[in-house]
N, C-alpha and C positions, 0 to 999 in steps of 0.2 A: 589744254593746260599749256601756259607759255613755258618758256626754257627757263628765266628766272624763277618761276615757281619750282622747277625740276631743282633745281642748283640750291636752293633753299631748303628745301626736304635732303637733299643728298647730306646737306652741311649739319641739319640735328639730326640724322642716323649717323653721322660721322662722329657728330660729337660725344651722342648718347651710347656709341661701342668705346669709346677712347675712357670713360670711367669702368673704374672695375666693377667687376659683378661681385657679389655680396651671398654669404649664406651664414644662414643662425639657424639653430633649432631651439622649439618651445616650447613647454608645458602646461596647461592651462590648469594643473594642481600637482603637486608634489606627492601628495599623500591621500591615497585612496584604500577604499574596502574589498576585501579578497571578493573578486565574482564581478567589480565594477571595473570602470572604466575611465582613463585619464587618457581626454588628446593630446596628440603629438604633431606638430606645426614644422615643414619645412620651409623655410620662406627663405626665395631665392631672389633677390633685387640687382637690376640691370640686365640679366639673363637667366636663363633656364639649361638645366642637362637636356642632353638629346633625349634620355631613357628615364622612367618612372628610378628613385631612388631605392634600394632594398636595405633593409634592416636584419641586422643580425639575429639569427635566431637566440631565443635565453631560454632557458628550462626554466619551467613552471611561469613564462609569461607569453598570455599568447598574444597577439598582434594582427591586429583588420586597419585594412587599407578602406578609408576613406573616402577617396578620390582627391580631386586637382582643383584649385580656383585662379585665376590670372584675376590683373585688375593694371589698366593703361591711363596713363591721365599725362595732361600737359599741362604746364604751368609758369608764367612768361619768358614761355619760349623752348622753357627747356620739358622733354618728358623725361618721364621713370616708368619701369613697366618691374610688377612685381607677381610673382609665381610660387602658389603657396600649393604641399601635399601634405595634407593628412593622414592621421593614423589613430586607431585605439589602440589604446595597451590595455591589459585586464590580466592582473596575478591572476592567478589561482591556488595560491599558498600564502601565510605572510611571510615577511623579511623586506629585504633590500634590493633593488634592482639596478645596475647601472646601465646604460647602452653606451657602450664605447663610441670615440668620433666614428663620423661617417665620412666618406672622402666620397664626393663626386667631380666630375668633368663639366666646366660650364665654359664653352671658345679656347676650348684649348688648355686653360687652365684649372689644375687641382687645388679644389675648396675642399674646407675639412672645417667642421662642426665642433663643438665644445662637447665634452661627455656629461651624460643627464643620469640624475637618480631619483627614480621613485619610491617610495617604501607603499608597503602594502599592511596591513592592523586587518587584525579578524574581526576586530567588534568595535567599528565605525562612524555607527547607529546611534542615535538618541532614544532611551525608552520615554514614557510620558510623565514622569515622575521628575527626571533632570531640569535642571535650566536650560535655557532656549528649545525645547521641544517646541514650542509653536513654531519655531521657523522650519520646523523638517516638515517634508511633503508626505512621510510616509515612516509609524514606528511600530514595533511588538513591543508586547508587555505581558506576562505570562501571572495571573492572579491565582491563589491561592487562599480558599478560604481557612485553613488552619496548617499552621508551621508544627503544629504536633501530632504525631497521629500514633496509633496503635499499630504493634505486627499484626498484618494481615486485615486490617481497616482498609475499607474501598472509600475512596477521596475524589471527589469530582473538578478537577481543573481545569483553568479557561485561559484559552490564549486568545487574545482580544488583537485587531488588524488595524489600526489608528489610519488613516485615510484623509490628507486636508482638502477641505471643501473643493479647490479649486483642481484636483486630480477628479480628469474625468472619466478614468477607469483603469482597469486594472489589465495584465495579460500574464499568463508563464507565472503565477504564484504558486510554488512548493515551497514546504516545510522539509527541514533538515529531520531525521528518525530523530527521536527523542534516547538520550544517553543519559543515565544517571546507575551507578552499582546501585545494588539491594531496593530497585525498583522494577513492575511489573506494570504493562501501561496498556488503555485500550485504545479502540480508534477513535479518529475526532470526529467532531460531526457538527456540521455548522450553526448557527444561531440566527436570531433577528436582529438585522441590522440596529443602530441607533445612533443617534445625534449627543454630542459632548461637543464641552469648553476647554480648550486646554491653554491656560494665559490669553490672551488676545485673538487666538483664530478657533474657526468651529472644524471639528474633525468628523468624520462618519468612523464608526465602530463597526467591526464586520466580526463577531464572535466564534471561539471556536471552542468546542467542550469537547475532552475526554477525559476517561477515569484512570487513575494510577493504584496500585495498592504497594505496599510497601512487605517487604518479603525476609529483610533481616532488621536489627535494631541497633542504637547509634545516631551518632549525627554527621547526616547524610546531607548531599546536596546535589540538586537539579542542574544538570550543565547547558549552556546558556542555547537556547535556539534559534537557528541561523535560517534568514530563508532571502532568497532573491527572487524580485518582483519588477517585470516591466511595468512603469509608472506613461498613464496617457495624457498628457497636458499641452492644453491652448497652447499655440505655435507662437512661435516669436511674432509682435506684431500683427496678432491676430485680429486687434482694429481696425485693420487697414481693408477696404471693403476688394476683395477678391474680383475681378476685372470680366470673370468668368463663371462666378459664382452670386450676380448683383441681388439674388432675392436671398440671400447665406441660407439655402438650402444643406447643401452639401460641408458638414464638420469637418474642420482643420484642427491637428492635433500632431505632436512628434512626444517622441518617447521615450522614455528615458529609463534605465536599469539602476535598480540601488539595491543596496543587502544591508537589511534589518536584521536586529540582534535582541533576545530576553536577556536581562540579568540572570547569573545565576541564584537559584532561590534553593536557601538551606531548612532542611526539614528535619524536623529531631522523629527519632522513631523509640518509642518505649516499649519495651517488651511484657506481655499481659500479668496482671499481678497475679500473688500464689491464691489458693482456695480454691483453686476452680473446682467444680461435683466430679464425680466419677467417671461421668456420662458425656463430659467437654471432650468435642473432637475438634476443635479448633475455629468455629464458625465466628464470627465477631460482624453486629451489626444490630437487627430488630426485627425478630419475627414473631407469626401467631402459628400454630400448630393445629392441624386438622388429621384426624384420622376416621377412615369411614373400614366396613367389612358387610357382603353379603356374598351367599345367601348366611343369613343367622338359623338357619332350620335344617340341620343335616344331620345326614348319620355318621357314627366314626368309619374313620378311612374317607369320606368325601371332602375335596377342598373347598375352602372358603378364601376368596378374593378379598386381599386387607390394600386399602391405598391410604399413604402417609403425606399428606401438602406441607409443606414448611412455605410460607411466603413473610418477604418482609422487605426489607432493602439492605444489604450489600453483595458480599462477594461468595454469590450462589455457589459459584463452582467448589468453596469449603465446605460443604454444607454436606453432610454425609446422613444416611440412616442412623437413626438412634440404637446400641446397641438392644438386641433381644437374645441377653442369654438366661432371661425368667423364662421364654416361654419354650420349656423343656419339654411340655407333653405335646407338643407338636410337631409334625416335620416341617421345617422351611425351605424352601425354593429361594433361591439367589434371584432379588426382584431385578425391575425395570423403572430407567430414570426416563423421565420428561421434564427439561427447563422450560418455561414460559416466561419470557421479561414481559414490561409495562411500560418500556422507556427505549429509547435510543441508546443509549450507554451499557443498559442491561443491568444497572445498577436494582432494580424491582424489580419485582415477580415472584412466581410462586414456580418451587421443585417438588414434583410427587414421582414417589417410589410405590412402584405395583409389587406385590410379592403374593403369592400362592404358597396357604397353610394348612396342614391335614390336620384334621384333631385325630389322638390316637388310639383313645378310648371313651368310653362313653357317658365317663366319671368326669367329664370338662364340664365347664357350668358359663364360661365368658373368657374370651380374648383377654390377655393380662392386661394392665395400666402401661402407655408406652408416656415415656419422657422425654424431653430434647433440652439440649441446653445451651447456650450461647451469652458471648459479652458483647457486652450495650457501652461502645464505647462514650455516649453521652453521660450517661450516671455511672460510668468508669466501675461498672459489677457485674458480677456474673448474674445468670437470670438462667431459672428452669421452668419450661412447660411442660404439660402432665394432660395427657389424655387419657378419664377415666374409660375402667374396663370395656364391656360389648359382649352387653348378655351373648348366649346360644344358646341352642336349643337342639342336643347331640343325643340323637338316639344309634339303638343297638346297633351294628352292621348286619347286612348278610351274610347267615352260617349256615349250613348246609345239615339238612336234617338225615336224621336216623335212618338207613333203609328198612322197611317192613316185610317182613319175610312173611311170604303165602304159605297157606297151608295145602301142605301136596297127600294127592290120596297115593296110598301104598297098591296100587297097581304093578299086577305083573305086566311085565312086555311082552307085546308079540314076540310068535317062537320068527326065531332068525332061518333065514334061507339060504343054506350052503351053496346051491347051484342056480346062477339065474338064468332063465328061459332064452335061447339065441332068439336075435330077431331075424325075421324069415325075410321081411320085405324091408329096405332100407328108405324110402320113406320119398321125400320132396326132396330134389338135392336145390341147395342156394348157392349163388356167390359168395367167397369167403373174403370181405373186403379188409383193407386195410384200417389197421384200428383209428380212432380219430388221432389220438392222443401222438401217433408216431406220422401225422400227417406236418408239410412243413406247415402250410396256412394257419394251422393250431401254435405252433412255435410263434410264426412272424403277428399273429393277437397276443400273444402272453407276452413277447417282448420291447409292444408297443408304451406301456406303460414305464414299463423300466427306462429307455429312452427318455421318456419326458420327464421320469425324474433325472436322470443323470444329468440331462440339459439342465432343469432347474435349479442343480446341486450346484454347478459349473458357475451359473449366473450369480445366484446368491452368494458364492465364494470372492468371486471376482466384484458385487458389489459391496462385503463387507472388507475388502481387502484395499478398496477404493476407499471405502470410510474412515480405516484404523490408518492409512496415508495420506494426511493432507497434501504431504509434497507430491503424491503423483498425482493427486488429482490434479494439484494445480499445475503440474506438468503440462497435462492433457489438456486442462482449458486452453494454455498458453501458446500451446502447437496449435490449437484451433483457430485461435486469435491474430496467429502470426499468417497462418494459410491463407485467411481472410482477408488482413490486410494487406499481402503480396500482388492481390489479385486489385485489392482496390488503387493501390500505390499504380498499376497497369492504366486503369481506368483513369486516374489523373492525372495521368503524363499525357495519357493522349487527348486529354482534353486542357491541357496548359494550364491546370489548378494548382498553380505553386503552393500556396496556402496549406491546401487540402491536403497536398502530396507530402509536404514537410512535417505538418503536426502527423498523420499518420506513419510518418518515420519514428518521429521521435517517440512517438505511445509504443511504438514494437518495440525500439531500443529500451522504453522502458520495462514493457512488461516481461522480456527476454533475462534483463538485467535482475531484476525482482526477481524473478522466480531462479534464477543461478544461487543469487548470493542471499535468498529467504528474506524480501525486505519488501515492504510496500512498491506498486509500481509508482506511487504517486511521489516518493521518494527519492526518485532515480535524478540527478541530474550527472552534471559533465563532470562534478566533484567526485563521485564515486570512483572514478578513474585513481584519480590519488591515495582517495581514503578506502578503497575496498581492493582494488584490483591491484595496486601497484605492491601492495604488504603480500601477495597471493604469489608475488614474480611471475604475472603472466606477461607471456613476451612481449615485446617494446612493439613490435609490428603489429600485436593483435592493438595495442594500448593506441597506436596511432592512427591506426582505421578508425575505431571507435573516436577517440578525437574527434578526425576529422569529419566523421559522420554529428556529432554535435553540434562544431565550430557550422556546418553547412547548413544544420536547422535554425544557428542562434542567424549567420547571416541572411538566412530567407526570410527573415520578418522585414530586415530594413530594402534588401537588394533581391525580390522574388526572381525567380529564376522564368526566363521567359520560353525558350523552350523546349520542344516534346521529347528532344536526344535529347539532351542533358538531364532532364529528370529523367528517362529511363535508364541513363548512364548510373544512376543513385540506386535502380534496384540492384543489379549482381553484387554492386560491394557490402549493400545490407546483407545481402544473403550470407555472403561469405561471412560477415562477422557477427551474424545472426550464428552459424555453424560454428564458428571457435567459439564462443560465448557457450555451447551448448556443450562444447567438451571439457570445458572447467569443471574441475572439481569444486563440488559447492560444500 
């Protein structure tokens, strides 16, 4: 390189530091949905800070770094070199956000940035009903087939997943719990996809059904459901044929987070009209009534097995035994229930009550007529079914007969012997052994049974005691699940399965979380912090591990974590906030 070339290059670095450097910050939208995310552009022109810039921390906004882009060009004669970092912001509550200037150091000089405000809106989302829904990539819409219902009517509701054609999949989809007073709701449970029109573009429908029943009366209203979903869509530029990839084997695709919202949907609830029979114990829906009884051929004092089926469709668990205070000449036994549904929802099936009945004398002749009664919210009436009697056939019991006294002859007795004969010879002498009865071996058999029952009694107690506690039981699954997955979170690290290692975090954080505060684990995300944990005042430090244990799952999808220390770095803090999690009061 000659010396005039030297002296040339020296005079545009000379020129190109003698303009000043430049900095602005940007927005690329103003107005975002709680759970999403809006970039933040530093873009520094003519020079750069020595150090990555930092941003103020703000409550309830949390903040991911990006990374850095440069970009150099020359243009006659003169360059520009421009130095841009990014940043996500993502509320997670609504209101307003502002971030104060930033002041960095670029050659000496202090640049200071303008202040930015974002606002953040909870319900963001387009349902498929509004205008422009074709243009969103992804909406909820929660259907209802009837806005009136009866107290205590089971109602089958569907929240539908709107999907536009060109989203080529989905990641990280949970539902918010479902919230509405003087409602009672079941779990959901997926459907068969399908194909719709919604204005100009096609959507896939991803359905999802569960049942609600309504528990007081009024007009009531569904509050709106919130759910945030990583959306998978063709990457910018995805025509451009991959240099690396020339046969497009291998799918490109980038990802994008959005939070979809239901309208809320108001429900009138009507409380059951008067008339009801005698014999209404609150069931409301459409059943048939079956009664069966064997054996039909006894004697009084012996029982007879009666089984009662109620089946039909709604909300079984109303559904009680029909009173029996006709049938007086018998003794009854406090029966046994068996639900059986027909369906995923549980909405059908059929409930049979076992019950053991003695007849009590031998003047019974049939089982009385049993009744059941219930409203047919369709024909808005009450309805009674009636099972006739059930011959028997009740003979005498066993009584115990007269003793018969023999006839004794009047014999005298032998004369009696005042003095008995000594014995002269004392005979065979034997061993005088110990009796059985006071031997121990005789003890250690007779107390072999009592043991097994005791054992028995032990188990039985502790599994009806498991039964009548859901929450321990699900205690105990949960401690299983976490032990399990301690061991595998071990086995990922050392095998550098970011992926595997993270979603397994996050399922314990959830199922840890759920079984604390009694909520679905599928429910659990980083919200709960807000909406569950913070109303509880559990300490700011427990509330910040936790955070951070989220913020680290949500960035391992974009930025996996490469290696072996640092995911095992991620077990001891689970543990630790696995343990304060577990000493909340739930």
């Amino acid at each position: 390189m000659t010396i005039g070339v030297w002296i040339i290059l020296v005079a545009l670095l000379a020129s190109a530091s003698l303009r000043a450097a430049t900095f602005s910050a940007t927005l690329d939208r103003d107005t975002v949905a709680v759970g999403d995310s809006a970039q933040l552009s530093l873009v520094f022109q003519g020079g750069s800070p020595k150090d990555q810039p930092q941003l103020p921390a703000i409550q309830d906004l949390r903040v991911g770094y990006g990374g850095q882009s440069s970009q150099f060009s020359w243009v006659n004669g003169e360059s520009s070199s421009t130095v841009t970092y990014t940043y996500s912001l993502t509320p997670v509550q609504p209101g307003d956000f502002t971030i104060p200037p930033i002041e960095v150091t670029v050659g000496g000089v202090t640049l200071r940035s303008q202040p930015i405000t974002i606002k953040a809106v909870r319900n963001a989302s387009v349902t498929p009903d509004q205008p422009g829904a074709d243009q969103q990539l992804a909406m909820l819409k929660l259907v209802m087939p009837k806005q009136q219902l009866y107290l205590g009517e089971m109602e089958q509701a569907e929240v539908d997943l709107y999907l536009r054609e060109n989203v080529l999949g989905v990641d990280g989809f949970q539902f918010t719990p479902f919230t509405a007073d003087g409602f009672t709701f079941g779990k959901l449970v997926q459907g068969q996809q399908r194909m719709t029109q919604v204005g100009s573009a096609r959507y896939t429908i991803v359905p999802f059904y569960l049942t609600l029943t309504p528990v007081k009366t009024g007009d009531l209203k569904i509050d709106p459901l919130d759910s945030s979903v990583v959306l998978k869509l063709p990457r910018a530029g995805g025509g451009q044929r991959d240099p690396f990839d020339p046969f497009g084997i291998f799918q490109h695709d980038e990802q994008k987070r959005v939070t979809i919202s239901t309208d809320p949907q108001p429900v009138q609830v009507l409380p059951l009209p008067d008339g009801a029979p005698a014999d209404f114990s609150g069931a409301v829906g459409n059943y048939t009534l079956k009664m069966t009884a064997a054996p039909t051929d006894v004697a009084a004092g012996d029982p007879v097995t009666v089984k009662v089926q109620i089946t039909g469709q709604g909300s079984l668990d109303s559904v009680v035994l029909p009173p029996l205070s006709i049938w007086q000449q018998f003794k009854v036994y406090p029966p046994s229930t068996k639900t059986e549904t027909t369906d995923q929802l549980g909405m059908q099936g059929t409930k049979e009550f076992e019950l053991v009945v003695v007849p009590q004398t031998q003047d019974i002749r049939a089982l009385p007529q049993l009744s059941f009664s219930y409203f047919d919210p369709e024909t808005k009436t009450y309805r009674t079914l009636t099972q006739p009697p059930i011959a028997l056939d009740v003979k005498p019991g066993l009584a115990s007969s007269a003793p018969v006294m023999a006839a004794v002859k009047n014999e005298p007795p032998p004369p009696a012997q005042d003095i008995v004969p000594i014995k002269v010879r004392l005979g065979t002498l034997a061993e005088n052994r110990t009796a059985f009865v006071r031997r121990p071996t005789f003890w250690a058999v007779q107390s072999l049974p009592v043991l097994a029952w005791m054992t028995l009694l032990v188990r039985r107690k502790r599994a009806e005691s498991l039964a009548n506690n859901p929450r321990l039981r699900r205690q105990l699954a949960v401690a299983a699940v976490i032990a399990g997955g301690i061991a595998d979170l071990k086995h990922f690290a050392v095998r550098k399965d970011s992926d595997n290692f993270f979603a397994t975090l996050f399922r314990l954080l959830q199922e840890q979380l759920g079984e604390r505060l009694d909520l679905p684990a599928s429910a659990i995300t980083e919200s709960v912090i807000e909406d569950e944990l913070r109303p509880m005042r559990v300490p700011e430090p427990v509330l910040g591990r936790l955070q951070d244990l989220f913020q680290a799952c949500d960035q391992a999808r974009f930025a996996p974590v490469k290696s072996s220390q640092e995911l095992e770095a991620f077990i001891p803090r689970l543990e630790t906030a696995l343990r304060e999690i577990q000493n909340l009061k739930s």
